[in-house]
PyMOL Python script that loads the backbone (N, CA, C, O; Angstrom):
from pymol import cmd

cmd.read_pdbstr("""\
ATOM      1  N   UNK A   1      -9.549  -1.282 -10.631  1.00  0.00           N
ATOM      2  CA  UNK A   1      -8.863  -2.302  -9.869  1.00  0.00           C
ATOM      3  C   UNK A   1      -7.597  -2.718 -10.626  1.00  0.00           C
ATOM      4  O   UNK A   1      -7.714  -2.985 -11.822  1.00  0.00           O
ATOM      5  N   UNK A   2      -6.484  -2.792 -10.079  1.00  0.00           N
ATOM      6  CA  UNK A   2      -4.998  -3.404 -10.511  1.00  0.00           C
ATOM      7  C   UNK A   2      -5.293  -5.219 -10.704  1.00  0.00           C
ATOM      8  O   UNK A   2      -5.464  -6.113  -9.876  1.00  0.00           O
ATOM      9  N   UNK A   3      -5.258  -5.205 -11.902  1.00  0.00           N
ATOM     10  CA  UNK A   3      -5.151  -6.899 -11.992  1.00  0.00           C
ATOM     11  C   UNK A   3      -3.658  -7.506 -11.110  1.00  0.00           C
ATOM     12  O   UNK A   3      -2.584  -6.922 -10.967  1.00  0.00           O
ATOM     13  N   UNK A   4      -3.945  -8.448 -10.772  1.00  0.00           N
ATOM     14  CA  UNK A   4      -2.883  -9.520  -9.459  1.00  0.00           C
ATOM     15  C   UNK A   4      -1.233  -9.456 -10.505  1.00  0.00           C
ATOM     16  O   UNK A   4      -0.130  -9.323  -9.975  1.00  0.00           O
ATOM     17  N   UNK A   5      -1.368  -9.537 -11.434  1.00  0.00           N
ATOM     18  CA  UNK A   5      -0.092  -9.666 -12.490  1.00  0.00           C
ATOM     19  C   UNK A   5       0.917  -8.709 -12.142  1.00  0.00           C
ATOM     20  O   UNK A   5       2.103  -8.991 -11.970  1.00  0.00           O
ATOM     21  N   UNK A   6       0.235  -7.179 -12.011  1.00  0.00           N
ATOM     22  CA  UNK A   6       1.142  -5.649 -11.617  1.00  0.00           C
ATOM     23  C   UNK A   6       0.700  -5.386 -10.753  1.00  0.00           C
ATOM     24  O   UNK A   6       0.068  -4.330 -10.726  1.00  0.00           O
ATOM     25  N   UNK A   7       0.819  -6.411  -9.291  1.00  0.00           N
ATOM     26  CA  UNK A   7       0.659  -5.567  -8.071  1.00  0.00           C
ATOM     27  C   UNK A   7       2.576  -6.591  -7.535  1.00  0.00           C
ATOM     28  O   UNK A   7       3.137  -7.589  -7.987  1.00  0.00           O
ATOM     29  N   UNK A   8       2.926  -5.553  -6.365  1.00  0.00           N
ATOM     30  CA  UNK A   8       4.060  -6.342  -6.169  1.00  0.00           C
ATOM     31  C   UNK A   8       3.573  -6.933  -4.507  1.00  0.00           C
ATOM     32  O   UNK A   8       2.772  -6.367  -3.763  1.00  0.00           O
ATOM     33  N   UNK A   9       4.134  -7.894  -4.299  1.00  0.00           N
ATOM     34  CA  UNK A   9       3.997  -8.936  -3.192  1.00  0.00           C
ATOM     35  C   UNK A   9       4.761  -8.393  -2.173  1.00  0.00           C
ATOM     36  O   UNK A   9       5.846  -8.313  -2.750  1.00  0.00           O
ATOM     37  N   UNK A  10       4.951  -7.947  -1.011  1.00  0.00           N
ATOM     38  CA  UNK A  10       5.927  -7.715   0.062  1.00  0.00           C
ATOM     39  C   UNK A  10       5.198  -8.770   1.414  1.00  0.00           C
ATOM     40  O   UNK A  10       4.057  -9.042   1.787  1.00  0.00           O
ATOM     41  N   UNK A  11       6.557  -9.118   1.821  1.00  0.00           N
ATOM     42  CA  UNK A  11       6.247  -9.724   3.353  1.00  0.00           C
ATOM     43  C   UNK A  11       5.438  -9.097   4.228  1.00  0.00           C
ATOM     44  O   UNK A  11       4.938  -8.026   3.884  1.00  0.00           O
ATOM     45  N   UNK A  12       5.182  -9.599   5.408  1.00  0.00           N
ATOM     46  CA  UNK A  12       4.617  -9.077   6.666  1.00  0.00           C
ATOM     47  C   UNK A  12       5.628  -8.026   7.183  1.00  0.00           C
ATOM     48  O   UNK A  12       5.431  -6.812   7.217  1.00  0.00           O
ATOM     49  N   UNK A  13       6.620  -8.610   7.536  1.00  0.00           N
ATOM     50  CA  UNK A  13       7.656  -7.736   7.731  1.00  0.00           C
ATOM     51  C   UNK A  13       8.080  -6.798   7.375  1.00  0.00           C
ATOM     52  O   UNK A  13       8.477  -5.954   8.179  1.00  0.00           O
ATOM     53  N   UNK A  14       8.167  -6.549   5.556  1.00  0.00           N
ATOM     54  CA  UNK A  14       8.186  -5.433   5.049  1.00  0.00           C
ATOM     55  C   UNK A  14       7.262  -4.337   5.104  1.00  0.00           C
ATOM     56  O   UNK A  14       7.522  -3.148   4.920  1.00  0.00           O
ATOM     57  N   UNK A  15       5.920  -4.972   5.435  1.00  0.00           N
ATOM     58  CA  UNK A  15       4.843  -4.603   5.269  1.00  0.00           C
ATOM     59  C   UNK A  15       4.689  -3.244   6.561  1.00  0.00           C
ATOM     60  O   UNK A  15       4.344  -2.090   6.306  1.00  0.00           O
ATOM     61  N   UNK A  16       4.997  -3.709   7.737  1.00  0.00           N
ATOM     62  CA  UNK A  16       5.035  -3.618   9.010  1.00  0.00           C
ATOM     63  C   UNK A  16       6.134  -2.101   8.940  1.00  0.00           C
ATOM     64  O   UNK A  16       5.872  -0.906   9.075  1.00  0.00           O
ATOM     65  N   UNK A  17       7.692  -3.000   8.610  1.00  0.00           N
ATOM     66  CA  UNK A  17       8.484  -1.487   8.320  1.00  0.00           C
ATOM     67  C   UNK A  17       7.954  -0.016   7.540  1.00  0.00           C
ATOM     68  O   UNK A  17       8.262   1.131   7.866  1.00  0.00           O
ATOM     69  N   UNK A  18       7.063  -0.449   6.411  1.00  0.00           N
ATOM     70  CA  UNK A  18       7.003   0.588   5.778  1.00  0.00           C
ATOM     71  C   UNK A  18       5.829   1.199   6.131  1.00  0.00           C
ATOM     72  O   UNK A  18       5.844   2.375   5.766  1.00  0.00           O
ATOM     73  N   UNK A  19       4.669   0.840   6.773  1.00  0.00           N
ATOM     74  CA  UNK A  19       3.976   1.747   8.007  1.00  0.00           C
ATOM     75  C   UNK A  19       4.459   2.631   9.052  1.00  0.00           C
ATOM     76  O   UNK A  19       3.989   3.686   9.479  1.00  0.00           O
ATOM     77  N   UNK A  20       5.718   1.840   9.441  1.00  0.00           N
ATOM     78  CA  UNK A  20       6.549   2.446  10.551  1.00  0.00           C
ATOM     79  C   UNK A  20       7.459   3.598  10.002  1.00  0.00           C
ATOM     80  O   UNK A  20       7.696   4.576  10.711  1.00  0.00           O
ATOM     81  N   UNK A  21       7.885   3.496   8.937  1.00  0.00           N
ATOM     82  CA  UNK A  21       8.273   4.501   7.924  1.00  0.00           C
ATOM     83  C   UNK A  21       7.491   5.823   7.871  1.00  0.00           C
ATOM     84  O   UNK A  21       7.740   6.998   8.141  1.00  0.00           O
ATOM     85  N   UNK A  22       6.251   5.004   7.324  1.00  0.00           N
ATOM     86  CA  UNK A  22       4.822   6.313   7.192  1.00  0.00           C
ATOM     87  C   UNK A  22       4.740   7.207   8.271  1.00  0.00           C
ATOM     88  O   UNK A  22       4.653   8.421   8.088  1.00  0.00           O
ATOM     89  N   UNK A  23       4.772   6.456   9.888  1.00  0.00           N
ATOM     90  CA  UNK A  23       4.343   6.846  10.789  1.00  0.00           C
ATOM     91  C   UNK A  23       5.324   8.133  11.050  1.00  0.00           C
ATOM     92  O   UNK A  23       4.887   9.271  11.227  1.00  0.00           O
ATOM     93  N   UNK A  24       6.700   7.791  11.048  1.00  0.00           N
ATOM     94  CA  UNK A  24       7.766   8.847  11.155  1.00  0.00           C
ATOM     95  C   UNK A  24       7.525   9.933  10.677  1.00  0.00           C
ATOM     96  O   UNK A  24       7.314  10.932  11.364  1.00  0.00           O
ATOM     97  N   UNK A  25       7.518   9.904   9.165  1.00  0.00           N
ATOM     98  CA  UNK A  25       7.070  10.969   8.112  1.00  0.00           C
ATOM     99  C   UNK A  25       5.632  11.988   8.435  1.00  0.00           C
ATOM    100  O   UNK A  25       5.383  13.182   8.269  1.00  0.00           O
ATOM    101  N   UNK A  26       4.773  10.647   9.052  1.00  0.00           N
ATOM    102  CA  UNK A  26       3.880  11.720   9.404  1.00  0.00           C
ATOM    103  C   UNK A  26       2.729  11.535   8.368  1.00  0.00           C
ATOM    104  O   UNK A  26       1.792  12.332   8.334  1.00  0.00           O
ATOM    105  N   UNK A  27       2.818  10.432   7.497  1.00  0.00           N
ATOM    106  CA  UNK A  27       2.048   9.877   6.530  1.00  0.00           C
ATOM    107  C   UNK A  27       0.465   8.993   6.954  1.00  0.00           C
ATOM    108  O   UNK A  27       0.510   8.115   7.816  1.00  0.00           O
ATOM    109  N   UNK A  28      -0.551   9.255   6.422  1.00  0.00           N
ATOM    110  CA  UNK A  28      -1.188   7.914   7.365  1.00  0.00           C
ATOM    111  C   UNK A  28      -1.683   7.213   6.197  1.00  0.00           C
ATOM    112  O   UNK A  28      -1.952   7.753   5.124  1.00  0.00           O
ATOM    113  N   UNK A  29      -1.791   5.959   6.471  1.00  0.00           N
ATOM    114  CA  UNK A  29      -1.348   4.773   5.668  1.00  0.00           C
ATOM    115  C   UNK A  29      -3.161   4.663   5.119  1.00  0.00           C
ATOM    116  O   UNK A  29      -3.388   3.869   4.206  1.00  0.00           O
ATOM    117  N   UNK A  30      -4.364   5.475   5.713  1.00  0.00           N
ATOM    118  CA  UNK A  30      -5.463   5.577   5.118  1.00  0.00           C
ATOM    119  C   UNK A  30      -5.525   6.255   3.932  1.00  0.00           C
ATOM    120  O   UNK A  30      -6.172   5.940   2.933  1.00  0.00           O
ATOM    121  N   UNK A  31      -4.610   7.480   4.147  1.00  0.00           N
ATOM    122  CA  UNK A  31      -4.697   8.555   2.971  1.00  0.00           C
ATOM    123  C   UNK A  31      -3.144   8.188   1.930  1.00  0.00           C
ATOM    124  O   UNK A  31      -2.933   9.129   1.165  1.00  0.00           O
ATOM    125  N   UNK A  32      -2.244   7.206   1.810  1.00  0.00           N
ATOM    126  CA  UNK A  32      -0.871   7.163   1.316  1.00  0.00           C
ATOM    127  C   UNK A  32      -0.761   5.749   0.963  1.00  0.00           C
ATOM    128  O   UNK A  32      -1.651   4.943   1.235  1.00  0.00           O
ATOM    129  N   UNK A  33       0.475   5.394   0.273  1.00  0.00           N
ATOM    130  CA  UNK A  33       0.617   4.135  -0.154  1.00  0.00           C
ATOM    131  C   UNK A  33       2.080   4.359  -0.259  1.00  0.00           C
ATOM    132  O   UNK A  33       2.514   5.511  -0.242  1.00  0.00           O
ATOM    133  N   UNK A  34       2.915   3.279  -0.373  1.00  0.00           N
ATOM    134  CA  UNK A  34       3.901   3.414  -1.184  1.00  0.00           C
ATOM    135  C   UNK A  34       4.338   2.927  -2.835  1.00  0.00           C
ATOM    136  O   UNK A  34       4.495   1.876  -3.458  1.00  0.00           O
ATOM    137  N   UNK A  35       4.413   4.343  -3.070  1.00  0.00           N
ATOM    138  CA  UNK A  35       4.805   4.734  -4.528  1.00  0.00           C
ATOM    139  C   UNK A  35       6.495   3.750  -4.859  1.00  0.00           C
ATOM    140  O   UNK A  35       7.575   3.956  -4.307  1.00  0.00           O
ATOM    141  N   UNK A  36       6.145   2.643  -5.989  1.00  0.00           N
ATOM    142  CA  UNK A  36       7.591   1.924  -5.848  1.00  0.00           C
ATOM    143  C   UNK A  36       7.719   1.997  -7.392  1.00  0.00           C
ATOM    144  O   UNK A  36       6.725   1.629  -8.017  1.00  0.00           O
ATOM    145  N   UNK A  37       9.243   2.589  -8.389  1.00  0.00           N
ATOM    146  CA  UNK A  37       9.890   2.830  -9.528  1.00  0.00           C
ATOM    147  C   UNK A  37      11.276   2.305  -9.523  1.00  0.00           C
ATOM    148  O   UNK A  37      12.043   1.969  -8.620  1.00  0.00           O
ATOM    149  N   UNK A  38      11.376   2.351 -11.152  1.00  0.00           N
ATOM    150  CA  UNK A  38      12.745   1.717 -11.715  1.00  0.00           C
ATOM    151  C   UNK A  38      13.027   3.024 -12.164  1.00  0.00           C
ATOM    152  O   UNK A  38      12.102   3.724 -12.576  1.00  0.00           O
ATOM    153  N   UNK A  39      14.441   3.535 -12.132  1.00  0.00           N
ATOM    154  CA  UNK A  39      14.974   4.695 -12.684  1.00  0.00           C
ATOM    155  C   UNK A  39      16.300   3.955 -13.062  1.00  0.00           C
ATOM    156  O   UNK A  39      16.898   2.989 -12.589  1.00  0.00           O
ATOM    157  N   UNK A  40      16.494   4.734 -14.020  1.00  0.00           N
ATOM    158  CA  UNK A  40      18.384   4.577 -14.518  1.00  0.00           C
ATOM    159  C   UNK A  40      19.061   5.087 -13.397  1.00  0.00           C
ATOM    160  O   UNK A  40      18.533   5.978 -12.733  1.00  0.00           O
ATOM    161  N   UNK A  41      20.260   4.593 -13.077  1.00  0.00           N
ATOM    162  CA  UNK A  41      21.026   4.348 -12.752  1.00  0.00           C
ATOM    163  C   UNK A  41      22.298   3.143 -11.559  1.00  0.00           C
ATOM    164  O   UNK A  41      23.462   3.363 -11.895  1.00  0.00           O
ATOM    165  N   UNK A  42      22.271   2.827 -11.215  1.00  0.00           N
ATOM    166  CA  UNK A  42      23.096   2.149 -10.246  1.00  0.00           C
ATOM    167  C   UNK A  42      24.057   0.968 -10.747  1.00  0.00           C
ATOM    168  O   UNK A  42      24.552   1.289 -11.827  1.00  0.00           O
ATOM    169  N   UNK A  43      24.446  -0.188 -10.349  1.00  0.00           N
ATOM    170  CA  UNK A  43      25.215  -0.766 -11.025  1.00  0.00           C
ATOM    171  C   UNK A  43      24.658  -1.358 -12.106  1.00  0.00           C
ATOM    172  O   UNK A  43      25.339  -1.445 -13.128  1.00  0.00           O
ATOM    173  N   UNK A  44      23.312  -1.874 -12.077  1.00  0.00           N
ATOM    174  CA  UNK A  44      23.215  -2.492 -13.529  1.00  0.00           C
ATOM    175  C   UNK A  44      22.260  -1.632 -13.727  1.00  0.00           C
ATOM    176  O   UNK A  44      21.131  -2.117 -13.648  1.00  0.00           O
ATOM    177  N   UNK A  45      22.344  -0.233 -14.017  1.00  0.00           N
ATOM    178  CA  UNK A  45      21.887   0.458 -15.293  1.00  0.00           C
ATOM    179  C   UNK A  45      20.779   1.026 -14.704  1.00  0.00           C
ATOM    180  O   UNK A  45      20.346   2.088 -15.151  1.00  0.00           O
ATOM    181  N   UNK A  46      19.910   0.122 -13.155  1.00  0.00           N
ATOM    182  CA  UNK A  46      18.425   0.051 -12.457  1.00  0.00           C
ATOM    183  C   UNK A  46      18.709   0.521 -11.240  1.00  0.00           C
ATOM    184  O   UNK A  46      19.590  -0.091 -10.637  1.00  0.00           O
ATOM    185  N   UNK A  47      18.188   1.481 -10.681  1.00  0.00           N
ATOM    186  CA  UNK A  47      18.110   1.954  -9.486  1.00  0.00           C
ATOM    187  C   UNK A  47      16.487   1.612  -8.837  1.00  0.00           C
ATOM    188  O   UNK A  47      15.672   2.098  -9.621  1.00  0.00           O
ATOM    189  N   UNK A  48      15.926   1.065  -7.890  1.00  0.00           N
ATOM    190  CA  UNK A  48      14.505   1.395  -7.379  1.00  0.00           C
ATOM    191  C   UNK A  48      14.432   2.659  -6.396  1.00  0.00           C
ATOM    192  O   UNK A  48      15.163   2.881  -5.431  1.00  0.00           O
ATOM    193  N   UNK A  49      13.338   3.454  -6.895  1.00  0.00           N
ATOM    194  CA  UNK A  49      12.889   4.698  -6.194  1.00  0.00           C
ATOM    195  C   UNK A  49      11.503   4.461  -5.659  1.00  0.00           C
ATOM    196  O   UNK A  49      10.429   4.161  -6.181  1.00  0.00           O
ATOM    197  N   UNK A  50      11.923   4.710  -4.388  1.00  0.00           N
ATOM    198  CA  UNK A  50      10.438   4.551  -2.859  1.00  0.00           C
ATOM    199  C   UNK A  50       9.967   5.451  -2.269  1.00  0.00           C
ATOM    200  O   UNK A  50      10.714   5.971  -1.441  1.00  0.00           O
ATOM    201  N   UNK A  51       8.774   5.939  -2.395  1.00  0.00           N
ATOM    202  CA  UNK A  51       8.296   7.682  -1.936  1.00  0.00           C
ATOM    203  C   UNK A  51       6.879   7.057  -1.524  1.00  0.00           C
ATOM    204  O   UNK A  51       6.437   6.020  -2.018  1.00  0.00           O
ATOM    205  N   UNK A  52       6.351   7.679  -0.740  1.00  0.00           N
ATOM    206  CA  UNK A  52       5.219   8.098  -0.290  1.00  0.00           C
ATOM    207  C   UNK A  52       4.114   8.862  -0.707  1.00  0.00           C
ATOM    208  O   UNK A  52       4.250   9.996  -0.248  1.00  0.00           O
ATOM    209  N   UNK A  53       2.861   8.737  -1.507  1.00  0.00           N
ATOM    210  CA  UNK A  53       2.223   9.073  -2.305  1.00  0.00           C
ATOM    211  C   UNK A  53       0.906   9.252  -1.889  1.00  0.00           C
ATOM    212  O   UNK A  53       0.512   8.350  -1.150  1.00  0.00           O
ATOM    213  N   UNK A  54       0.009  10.233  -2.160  1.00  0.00           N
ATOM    214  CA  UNK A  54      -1.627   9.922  -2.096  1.00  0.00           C
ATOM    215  C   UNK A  54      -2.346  10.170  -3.436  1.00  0.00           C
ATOM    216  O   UNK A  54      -3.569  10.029  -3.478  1.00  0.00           O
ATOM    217  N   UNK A  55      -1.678  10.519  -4.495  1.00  0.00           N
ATOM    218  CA  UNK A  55      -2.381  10.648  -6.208  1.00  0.00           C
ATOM    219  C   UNK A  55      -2.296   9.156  -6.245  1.00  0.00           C
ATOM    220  O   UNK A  55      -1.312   8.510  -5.885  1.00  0.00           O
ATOM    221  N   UNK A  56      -3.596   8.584  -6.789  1.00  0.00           N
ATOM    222  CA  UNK A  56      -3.337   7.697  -7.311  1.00  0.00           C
ATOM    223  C   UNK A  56      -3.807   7.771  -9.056  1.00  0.00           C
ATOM    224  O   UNK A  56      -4.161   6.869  -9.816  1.00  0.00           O
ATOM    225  N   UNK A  57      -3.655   9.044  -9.247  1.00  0.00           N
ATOM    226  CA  UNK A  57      -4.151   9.104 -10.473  1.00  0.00           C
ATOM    227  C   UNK A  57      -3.190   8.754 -11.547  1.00  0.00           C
ATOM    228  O   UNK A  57      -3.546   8.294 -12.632  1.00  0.00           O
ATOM    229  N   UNK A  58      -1.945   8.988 -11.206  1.00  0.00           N
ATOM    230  CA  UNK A  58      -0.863   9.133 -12.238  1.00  0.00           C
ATOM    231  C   UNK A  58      -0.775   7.138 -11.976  1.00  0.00           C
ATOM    232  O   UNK A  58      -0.321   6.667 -13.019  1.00  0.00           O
ATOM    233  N   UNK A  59      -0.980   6.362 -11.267  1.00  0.00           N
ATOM    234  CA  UNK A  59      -0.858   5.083 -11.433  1.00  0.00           C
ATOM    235  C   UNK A  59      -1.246   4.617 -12.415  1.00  0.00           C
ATOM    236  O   UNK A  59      -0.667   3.967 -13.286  1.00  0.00           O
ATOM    237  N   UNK A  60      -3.000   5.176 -12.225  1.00  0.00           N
ATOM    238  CA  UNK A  60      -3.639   4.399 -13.280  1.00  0.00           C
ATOM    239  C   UNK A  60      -3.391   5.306 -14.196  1.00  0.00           C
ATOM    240  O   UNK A  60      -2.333   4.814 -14.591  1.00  0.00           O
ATOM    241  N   UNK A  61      -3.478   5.899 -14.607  1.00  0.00           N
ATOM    242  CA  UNK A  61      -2.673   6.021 -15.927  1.00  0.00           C
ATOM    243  C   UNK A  61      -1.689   5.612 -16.649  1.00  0.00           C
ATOM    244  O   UNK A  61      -1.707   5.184 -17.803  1.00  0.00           O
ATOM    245  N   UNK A  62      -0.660   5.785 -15.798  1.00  0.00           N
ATOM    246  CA  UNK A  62       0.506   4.738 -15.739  1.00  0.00           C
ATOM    247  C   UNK A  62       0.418   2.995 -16.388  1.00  0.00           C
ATOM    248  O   UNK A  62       1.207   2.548 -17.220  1.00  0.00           O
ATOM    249  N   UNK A  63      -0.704   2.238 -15.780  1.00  0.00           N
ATOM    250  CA  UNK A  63      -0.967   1.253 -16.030  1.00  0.00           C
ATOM    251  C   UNK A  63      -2.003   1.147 -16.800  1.00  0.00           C
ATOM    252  O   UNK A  63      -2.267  -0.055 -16.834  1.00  0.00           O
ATOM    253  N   UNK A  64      -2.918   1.864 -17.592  1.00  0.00           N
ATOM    254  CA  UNK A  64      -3.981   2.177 -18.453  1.00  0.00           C
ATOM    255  C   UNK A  64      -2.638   2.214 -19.754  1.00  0.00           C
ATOM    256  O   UNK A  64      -2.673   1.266 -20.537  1.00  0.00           O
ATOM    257  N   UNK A  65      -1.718   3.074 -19.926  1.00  0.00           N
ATOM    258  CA  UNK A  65      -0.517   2.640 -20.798  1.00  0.00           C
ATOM    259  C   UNK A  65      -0.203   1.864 -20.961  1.00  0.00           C
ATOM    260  O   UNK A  65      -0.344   1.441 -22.109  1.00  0.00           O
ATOM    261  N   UNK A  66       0.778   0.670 -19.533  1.00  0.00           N
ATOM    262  CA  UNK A  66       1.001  -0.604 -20.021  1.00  0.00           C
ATOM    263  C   UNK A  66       0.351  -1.959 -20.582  1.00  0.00           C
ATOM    264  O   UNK A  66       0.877  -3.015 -20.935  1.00  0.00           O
ATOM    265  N   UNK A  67      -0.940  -1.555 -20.534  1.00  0.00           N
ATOM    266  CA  UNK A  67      -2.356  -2.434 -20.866  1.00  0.00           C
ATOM    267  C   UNK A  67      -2.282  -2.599 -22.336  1.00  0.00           C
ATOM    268  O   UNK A  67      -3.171  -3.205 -22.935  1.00  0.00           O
TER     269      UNK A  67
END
""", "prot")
cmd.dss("prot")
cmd.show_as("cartoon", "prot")
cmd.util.cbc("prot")
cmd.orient("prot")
């Protein structure tokens, strides 16, 4: 389980778009999530990168690191 600290909060609204997103793609929101990152670049140095994902293995790992 993701402790409440590193999960991120989105609206209803956002919530709603990015199903509707899924749906396009062809994604279904039982088997996918959205995958959300900081990468270098843009004006201050931070770009966010948004993909569509069903590993959730590399998360927890991911966050088994920042622990």
């Amino acid at each position: 389980m993701v402790a409440m600290e590193n999960a991120i909060h989105i609206s209803d609204k956002a919530r709603e778009k990015v199903y509707e997103l899924m749906k396009e793609e062809g994604k279904d929101a039982a088997t996918h999530f959205l995958r959300v990152g900081v990468v270098g670049g843009g004006c201050s140095g931070l770009s966010y990168k948004m993909d569509f994902d069903n590993e959730l293995n590399l998360v927890i790992r991911f966050l088994k690191t920042m622990a």
